[in-house]
N, C-alpha and C positions, 0 to 999 in steps of 0.2 A: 731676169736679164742675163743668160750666156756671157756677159764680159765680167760683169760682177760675181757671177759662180766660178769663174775660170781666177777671177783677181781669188778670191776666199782662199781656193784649193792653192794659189800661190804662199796664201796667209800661212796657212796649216803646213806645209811643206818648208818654210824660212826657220819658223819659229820653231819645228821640230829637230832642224839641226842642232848641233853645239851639244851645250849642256847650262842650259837655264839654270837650273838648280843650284850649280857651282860657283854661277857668277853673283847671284844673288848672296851666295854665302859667304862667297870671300869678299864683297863689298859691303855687307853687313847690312845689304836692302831690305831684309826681312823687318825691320825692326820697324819700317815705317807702316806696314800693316797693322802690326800689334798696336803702334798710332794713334792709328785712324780707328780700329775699334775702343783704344777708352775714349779718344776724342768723341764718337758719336754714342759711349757709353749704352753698348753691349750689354744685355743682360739674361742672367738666365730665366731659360725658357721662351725666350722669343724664337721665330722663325728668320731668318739670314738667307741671303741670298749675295753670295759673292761672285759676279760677273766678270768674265774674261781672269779669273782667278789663278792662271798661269800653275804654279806648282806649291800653292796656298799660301795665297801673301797674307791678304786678310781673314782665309777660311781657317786655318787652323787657330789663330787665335782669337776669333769667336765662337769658334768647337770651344775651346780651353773654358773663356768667360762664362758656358751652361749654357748656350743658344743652339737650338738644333737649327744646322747648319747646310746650307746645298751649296756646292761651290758648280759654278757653270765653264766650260772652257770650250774655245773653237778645234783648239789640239788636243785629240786623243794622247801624245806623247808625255804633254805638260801631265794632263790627268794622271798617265798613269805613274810619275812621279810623285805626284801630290796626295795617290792612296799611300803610297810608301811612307811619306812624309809623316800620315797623319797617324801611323801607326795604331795603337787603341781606338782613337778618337772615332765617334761615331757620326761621320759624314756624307751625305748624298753627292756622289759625285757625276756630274750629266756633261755629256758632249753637245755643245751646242751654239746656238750664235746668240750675241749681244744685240742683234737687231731683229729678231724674231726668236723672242724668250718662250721655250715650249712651259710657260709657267700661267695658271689660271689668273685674270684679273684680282687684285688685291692678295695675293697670298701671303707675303712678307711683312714684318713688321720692320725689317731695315733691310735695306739695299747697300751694296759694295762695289768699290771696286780702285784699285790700287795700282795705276802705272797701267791700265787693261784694259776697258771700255774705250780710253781715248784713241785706240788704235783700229777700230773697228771704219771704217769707210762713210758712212753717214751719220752725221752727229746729231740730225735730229731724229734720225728715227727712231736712235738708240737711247736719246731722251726721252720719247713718247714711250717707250720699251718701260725702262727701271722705271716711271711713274707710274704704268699701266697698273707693274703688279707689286705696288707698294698698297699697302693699306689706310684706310682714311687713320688718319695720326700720325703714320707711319714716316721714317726719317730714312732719309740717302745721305750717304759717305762715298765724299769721291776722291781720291789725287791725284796730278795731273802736275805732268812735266814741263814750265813755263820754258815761253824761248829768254826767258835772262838765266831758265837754270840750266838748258842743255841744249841752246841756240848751237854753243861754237861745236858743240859734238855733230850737232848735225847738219852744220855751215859744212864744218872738215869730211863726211863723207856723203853727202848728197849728189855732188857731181861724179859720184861711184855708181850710182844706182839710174837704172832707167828712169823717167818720170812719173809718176801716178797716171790710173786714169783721171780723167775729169768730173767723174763723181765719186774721188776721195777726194775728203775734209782734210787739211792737215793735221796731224796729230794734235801738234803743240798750242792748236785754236785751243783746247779745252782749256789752257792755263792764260786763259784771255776772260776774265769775268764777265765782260760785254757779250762776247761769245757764249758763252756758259747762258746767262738772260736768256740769250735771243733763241737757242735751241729749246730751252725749259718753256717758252711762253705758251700760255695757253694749257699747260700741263696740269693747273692748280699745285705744284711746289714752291712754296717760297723759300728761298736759298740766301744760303751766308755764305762771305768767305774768309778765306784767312790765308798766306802763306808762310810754310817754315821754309827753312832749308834742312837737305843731307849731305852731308863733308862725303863723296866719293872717294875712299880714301886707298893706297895701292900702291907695295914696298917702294916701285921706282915705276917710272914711265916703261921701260922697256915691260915690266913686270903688266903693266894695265894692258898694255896691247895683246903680250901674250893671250891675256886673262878673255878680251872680246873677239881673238882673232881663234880660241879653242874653244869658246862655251857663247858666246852672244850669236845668236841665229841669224841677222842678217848681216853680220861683219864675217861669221861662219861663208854663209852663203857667196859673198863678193870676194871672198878668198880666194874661193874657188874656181868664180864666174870671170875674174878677170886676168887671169896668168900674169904677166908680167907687170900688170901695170896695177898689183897689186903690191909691190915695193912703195909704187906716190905713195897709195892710200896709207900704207905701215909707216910710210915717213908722216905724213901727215896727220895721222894719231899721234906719234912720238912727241912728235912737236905740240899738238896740243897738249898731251898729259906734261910732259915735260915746264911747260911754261905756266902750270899750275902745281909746281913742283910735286906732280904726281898726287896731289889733292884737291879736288875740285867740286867746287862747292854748289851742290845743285840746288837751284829753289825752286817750290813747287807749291801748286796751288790745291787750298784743302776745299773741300765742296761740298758745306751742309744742305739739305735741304729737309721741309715736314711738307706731308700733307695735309691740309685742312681736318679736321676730325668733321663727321658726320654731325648733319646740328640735331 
């Protein structure tokens, strides 16, 4: 589909501005990768597979854990930040999509994916995708930004952005458990869930805008895209962060799932 290849190339050109890396670092996001790998406890020598992997949430510390690891990404940009990242560590790094995983059926012993799959445009396909090439036994780790943990972030800049097409999913479905079922069905994964929260945390409100309006790619990108009436949108961050005294507490949803073992 020509409208869904043209939305992608928009994916990979959002997310390649800014500086991801930065912002992850100053908000201390990294930490909820390392997470999710002991939560779905990582071990050496298994095979890994971290989708939509951004600039290695969860790949580099399942490299760390002894898992020989692939991390997958839609941005060449992200990638090549995340070989830097991983410096020694020895990790397959692939440009590719979340919904058509160039990976042979059953390859993995665990599937990933940390704030990254959920943003891929059809949520079940990309379901039927990470089961495909999970292995019988095999276990999925997912997190996923509910809307009680970053609803008001994205109440506050939505009417910045033109609308999706009609065959994107909302992100924030993924942090809807019902939602999560109804994608998986038929998959043979049975799934659990859980959710924690991460304190967003950032010196002062003026200091958080700065932080998404030089390094987050699509607050990057609306910078840009809307000249003047990009003063609302900076006001209207301000006011969010501010009235979370510049700490905001995000929840989010964790998403185990196994695959049946062969009988």
């Amino acid at each position: 589909m020509e409208q869904l290849t043209e939305y992608k190339e928009q994916v990979r050109t959002t997310w390649s501005a800014g500086d991801y890396d930065a912002m992850m670092r100053q908000e201390g996001l990294y930490e909820v990768g390392a997470r999710l790998v002991r939560t779905v406890a990582v071990g050496a020598g298994e095979e890994v597979l971290d989708v939509a992997c951004g600039t290695g949430n969860a790949t580099l510390p399942a490299a760390r854990a002894g898992a020989r690891v692939t991390g997958l990404d839609l941005t060449p940009a992200m990638l090549e930040r995340a070989r830097e990242r991983a410096c020694e560590l020895a990790i397959e790094w692939v440009e590719g999509d979340a919904e058509e995983l160039p990976f042979a059926d059953g390859r993995f012993d665990v599937v990933l994916s940390t704030f990254g799959c959920m943003f891929a445009p059809r949520h079940e396909v990309v379901a039927d995708e990470l089961a495909r090439v999970l292995r019988p036994g095999g276990r999925i780790g997912l997190c996923a930004w509910t809307q009680a943990g970053v609803g008001d972030f994205f109440q506050a800049v939505d009417g910045y952005f033109p609308p999706d097409p009609p065959f994107v999913d909302p992100p924030l479905a993924w942090g809807d458990e019902d939602h999560v079922r109804e994608v998986f069905e038929g998959t043979g994964i049975e799934l659990s869930f859980s959710r924690e929260v991460f304190v967003i945390r950032h010196p002062s409100a003026e200091a958080a805008v700065e932080c998404y309006a030089n390094a987050f790619g699509p607050i990057v990108m609306a910078r840009e895209a809307l000249g003047e009436r990009w003063a609302d949108l900076r006001n209207d961050l301000l006011e969010l962060f501010a009235s979370h005294d510049a700490e905001l507490p995000a929840e989010y949803l964790v998403i185990q799932g196994r695959r049946a073992s062969r009988a």
